[in-house]
C-alpha positions as a Python dict, from the first residue, in 0.01 Angstrom:
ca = {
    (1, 'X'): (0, 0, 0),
    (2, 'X'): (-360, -30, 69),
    (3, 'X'): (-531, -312, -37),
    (4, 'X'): (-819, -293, -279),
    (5, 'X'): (-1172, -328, -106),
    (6, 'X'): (-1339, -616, -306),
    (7, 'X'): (-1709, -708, -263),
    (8, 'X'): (-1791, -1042, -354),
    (9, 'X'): (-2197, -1122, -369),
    (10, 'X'): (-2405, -1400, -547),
    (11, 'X'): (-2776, -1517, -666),
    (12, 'X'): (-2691, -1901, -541),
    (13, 'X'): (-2668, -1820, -161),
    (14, 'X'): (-2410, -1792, 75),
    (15, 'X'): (-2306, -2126, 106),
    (16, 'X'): (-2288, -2223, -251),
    (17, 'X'): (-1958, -2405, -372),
    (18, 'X'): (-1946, -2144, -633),
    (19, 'X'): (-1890, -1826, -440),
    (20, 'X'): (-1694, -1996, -196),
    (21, 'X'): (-1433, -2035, -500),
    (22, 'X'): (-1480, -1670, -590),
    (23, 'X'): (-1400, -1605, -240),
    (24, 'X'): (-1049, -1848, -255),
    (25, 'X'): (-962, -1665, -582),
    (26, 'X'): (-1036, -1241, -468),
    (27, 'X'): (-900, -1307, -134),
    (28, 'X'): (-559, -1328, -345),
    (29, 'X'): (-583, -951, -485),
    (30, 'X'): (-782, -731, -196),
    (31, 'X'): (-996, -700, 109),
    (32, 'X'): (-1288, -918, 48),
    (33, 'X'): (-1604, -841, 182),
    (34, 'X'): (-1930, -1119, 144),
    (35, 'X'): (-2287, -1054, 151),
    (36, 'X'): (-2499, -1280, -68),
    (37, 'X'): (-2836, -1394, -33),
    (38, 'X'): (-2952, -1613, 276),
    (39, 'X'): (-3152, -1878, 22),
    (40, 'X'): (-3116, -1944, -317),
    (41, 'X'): (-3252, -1643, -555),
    (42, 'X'): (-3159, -1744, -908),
    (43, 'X'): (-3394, -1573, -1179),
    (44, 'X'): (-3459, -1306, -982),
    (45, 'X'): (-3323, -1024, -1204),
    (46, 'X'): (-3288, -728, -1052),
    (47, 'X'): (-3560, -732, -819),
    (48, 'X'): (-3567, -513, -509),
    (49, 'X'): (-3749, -542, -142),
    (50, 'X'): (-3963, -283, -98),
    (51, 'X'): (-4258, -380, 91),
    (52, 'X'): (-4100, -559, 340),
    (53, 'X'): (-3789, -530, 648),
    (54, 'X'): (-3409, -639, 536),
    (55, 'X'): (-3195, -834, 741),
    (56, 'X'): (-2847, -880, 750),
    (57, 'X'): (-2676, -1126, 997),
    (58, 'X'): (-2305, -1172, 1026),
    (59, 'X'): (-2165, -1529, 942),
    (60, 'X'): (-1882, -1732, 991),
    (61, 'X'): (-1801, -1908, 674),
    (62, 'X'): (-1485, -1782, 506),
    (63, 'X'): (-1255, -1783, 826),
    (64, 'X'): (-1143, -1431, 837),
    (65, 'X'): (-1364, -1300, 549),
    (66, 'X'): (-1629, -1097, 687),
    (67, 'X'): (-1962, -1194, 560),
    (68, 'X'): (-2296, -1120, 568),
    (69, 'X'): (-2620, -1287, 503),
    (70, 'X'): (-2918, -1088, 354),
    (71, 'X'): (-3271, -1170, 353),
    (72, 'X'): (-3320, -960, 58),
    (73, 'X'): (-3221, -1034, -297),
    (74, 'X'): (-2882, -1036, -466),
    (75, 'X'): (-2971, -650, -545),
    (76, 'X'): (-3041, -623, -213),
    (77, 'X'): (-2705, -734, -135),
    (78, 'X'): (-2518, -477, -371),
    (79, 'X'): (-2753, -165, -220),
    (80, 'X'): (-2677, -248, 127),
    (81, 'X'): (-2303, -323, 86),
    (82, 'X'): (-2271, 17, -67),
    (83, 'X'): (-2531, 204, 137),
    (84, 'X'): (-2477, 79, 473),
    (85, 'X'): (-2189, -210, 553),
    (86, 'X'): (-1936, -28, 340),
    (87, 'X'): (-2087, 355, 302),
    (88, 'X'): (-1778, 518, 429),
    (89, 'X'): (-1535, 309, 213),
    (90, 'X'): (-1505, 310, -142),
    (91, 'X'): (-1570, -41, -346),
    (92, 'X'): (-1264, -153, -593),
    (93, 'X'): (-1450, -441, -744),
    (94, 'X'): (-1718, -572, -727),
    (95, 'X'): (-1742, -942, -836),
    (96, 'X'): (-2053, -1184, -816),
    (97, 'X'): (-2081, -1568, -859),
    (98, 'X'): (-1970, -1846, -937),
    (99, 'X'): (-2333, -1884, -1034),
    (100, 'X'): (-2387, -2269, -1091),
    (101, 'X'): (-2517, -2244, -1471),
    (102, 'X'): (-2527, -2027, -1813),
    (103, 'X'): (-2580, -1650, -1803),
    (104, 'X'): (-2540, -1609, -2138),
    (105, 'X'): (-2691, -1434, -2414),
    (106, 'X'): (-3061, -1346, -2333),
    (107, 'X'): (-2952, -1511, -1977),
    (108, 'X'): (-2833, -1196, -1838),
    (109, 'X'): (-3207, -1027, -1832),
    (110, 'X'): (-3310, -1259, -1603),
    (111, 'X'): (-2975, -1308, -1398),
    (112, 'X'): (-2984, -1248, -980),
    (113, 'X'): (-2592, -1265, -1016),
    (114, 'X'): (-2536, -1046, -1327),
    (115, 'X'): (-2810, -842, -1159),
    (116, 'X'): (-2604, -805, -837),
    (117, 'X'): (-2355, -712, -1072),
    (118, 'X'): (-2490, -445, -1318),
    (119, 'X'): (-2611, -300, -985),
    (120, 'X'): (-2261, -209, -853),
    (121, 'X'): (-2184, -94, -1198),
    (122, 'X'): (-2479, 139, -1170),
    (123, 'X'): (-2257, 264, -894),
    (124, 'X'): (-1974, 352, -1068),
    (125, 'X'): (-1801, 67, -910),
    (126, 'X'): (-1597, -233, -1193),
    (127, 'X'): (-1802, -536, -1185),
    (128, 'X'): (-1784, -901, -1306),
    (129, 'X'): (-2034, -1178, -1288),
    (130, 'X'): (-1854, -1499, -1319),
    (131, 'X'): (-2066, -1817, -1447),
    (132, 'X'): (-1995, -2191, -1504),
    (133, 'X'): (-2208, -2396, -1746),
    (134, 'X'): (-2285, -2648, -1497),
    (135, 'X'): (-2588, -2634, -1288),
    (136, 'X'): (-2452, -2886, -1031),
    (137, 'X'): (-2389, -2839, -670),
    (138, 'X'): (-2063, -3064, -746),
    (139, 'X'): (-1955, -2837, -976),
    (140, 'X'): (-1588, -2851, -1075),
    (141, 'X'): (-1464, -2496, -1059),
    (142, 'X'): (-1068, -2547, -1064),
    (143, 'X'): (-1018, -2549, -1396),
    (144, 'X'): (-1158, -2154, -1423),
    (145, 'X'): (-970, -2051, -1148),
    (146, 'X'): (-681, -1950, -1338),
    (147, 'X'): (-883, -1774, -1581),
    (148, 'X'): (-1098, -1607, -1323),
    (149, 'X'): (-807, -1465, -1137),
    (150, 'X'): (-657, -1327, -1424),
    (151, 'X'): (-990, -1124, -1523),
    (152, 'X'): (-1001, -1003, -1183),
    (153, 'X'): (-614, -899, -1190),
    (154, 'X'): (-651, -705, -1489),
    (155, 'X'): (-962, -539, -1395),
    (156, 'X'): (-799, -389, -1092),
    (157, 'X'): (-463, -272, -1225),
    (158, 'X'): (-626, -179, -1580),
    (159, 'X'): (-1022, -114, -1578),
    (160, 'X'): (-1275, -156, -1849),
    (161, 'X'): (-1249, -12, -2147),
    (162, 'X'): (-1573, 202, -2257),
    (163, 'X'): (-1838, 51, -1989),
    (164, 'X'): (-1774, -115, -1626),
    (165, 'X'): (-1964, -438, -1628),
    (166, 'X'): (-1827, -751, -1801),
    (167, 'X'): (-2064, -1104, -1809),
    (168, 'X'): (-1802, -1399, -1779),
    (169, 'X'): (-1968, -1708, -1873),
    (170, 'X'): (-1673, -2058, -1852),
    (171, 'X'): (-1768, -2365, -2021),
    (172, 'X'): (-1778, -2664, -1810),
    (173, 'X'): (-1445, -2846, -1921),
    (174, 'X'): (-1130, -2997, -1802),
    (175, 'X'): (-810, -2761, -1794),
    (176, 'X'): (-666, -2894, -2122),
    (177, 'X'): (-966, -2846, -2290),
    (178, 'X'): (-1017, -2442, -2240),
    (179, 'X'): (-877, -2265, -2473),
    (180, 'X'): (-847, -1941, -2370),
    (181, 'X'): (-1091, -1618, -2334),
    (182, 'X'): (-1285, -1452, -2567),
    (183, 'X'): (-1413, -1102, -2596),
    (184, 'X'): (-1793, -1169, -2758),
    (185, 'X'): (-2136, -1027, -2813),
    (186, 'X'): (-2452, -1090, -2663),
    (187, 'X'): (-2605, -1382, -2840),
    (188, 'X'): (-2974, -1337, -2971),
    (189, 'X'): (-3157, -1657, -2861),
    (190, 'X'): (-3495, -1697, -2637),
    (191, 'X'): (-3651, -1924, -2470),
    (192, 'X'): (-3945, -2142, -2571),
    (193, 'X'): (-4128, -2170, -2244),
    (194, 'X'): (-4361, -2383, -2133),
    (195, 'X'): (-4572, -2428, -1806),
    (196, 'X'): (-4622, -2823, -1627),
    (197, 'X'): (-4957, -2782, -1476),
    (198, 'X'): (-5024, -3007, -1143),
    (199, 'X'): (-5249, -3066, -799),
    (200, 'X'): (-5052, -3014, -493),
    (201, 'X'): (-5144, -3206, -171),
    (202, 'X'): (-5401, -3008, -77),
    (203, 'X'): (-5559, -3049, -417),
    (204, 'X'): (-5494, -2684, -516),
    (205, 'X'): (-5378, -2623, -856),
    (206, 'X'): (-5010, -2533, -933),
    (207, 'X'): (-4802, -2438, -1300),
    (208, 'X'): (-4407, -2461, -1298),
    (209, 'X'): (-4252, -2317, -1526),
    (210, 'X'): (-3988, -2493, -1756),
    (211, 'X'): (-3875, -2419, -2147),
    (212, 'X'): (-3627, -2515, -2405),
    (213, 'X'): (-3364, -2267, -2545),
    (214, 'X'): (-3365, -2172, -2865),
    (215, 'X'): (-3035, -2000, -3011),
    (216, 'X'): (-3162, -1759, -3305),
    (217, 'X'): (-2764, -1638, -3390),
    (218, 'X'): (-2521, -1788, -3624),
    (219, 'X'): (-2253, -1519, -3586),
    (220, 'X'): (-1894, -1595, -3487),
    (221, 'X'): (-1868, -1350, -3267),
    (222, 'X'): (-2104, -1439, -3009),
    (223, 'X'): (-2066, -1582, -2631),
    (224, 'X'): (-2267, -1887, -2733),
    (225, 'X'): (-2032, -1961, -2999),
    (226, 'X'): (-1713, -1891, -2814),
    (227, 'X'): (-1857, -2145, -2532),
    (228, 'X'): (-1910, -2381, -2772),
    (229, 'X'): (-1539, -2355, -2921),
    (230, 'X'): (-1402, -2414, -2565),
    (231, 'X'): (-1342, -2095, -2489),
    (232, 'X'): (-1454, -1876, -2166),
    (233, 'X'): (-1682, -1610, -2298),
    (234, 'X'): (-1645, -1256, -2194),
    (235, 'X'): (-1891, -985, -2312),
    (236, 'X'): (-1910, -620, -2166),
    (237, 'X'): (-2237, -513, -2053),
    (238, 'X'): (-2420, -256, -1963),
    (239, 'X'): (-2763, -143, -1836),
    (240, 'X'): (-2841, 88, -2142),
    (241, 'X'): (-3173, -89, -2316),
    (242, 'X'): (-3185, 237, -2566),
    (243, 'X'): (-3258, 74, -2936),
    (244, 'X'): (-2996, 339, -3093),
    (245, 'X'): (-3043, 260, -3458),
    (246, 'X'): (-3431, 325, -3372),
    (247, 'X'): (-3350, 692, -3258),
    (248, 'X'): (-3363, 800, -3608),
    (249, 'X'): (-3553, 516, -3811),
    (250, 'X'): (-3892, 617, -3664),
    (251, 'X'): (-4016, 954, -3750),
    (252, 'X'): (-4382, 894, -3776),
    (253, 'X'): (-4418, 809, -3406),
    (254, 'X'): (-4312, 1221, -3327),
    (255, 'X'): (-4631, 1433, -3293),
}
């Protein structure tokens, strides 16, 4: 039987710990192809290059993985996979991470990896973005593995039910400590942000921007709280921003 095509991207760069264990867990169910980012590119959303040239260089970093290296963002990734590397071939699965930190809750606007993501989804193709709550470069990702190879097992032989984008976000714990996986809402939280203003070396003025978040959601039923139970959070997505409820509750806006 032929092997599902898998394309495995990131926001964290291509030689991130975290999508090299993405790579050691799809390898297991399909053809992996890589193309990530050739620099780091988290918060990026989903931007696109449009006003300059994209490059793509082939790399050797997964042994017999083919992988490329983009100069563009993590969309840029997705739109190029689809569009050029892989045009003639149709995409199984599209998976994107580990990305080192949380993509939860209001997270996922500003997300290069659920970006990468929702883009394949846009494309008709299943997609995960897979996130550990650990911002480290010495991240410990074995004790998701399991977990993250059984999403992407039963997205291939079963789908997604009602949309084709799922945000996976794994607590940072030992093995014995996650409990399972959870199927959650979108917390409502923000962030409280806050620029540090400075003089650079050449006595030019700079702002960097840094913030506290702020959970505003006491439900049960939200991937904030399931991460905070110990469990790995799973919420399906999708790119829809329609305020449905407002459809009807605002008649004196029509003319």
């Amino acid at each position: 039987m032929k092997r599902p095509l898998i394309l495995v991207t990131n926001d964290d760069g291509m030689f991130a710990p975290g999508i090299k264990a993405l790579v050691s867990i799809a390898r297991n169910f399909g053809e992996v192809v890589v193309v990530a980012p050739n620099s780091p590119q988290s918060g990026k959303g989903h931007a696109i290059t449009i006003e300059e040239p994209i490059r793509l260089h082939r790399v050797t970093v997964f042994d017999d993985i083919v992988a490329y290296e983009c100069s563009g963002t993590p969309v840029d990734c997705v739109k190029l996979a689809k569009n050029v590397l892989l045009k003639d071939r149709q995409i199984d699965l599209c998976v994107s991470g580990i990305n080192h930190g949380s993509n939860a809750s209001i997270n996922i606007i500003y997300s290069g990896t659920m970006s990468a993501a929702m883009e394949a989804a846009l494309e008709g193709v299943d997609s995960v973005g897979f996130s550990l709550m650990n911002y480290s470069f010495d991240a410990d990702f074995e004790p998701s593995k399991k977990y993250i190879a059984h999403i992407i097992e039963s997205v291939l032989n079963e789908g997604i039910n009602d949309c084709n984008l799922l945000n996976v976000n794994i607590p940072d714990l030992p093995s014995k400590e996650l409990k399972g996986i959870r199927i959650c809402r979108q917390a409502q939280g923000k962030w409280d942000e806050e620029f540090k203003e400075g003089i650079d070396p050449r006595g030019q003025k700079y702002y960097w921007l840094t913030g506290k978040f702020y959970l505003d959601d006491e439900r049960p039923d939200t991937d904030i709280s399931a991460l905070n139970d110990g469990y790995i959070a799973v919420v399906p997505s999708h790119h829809d921003l329609t305020a449905q409820a407002a459809l009807s509750s605002n008649p004196h806006l029509i003319a």
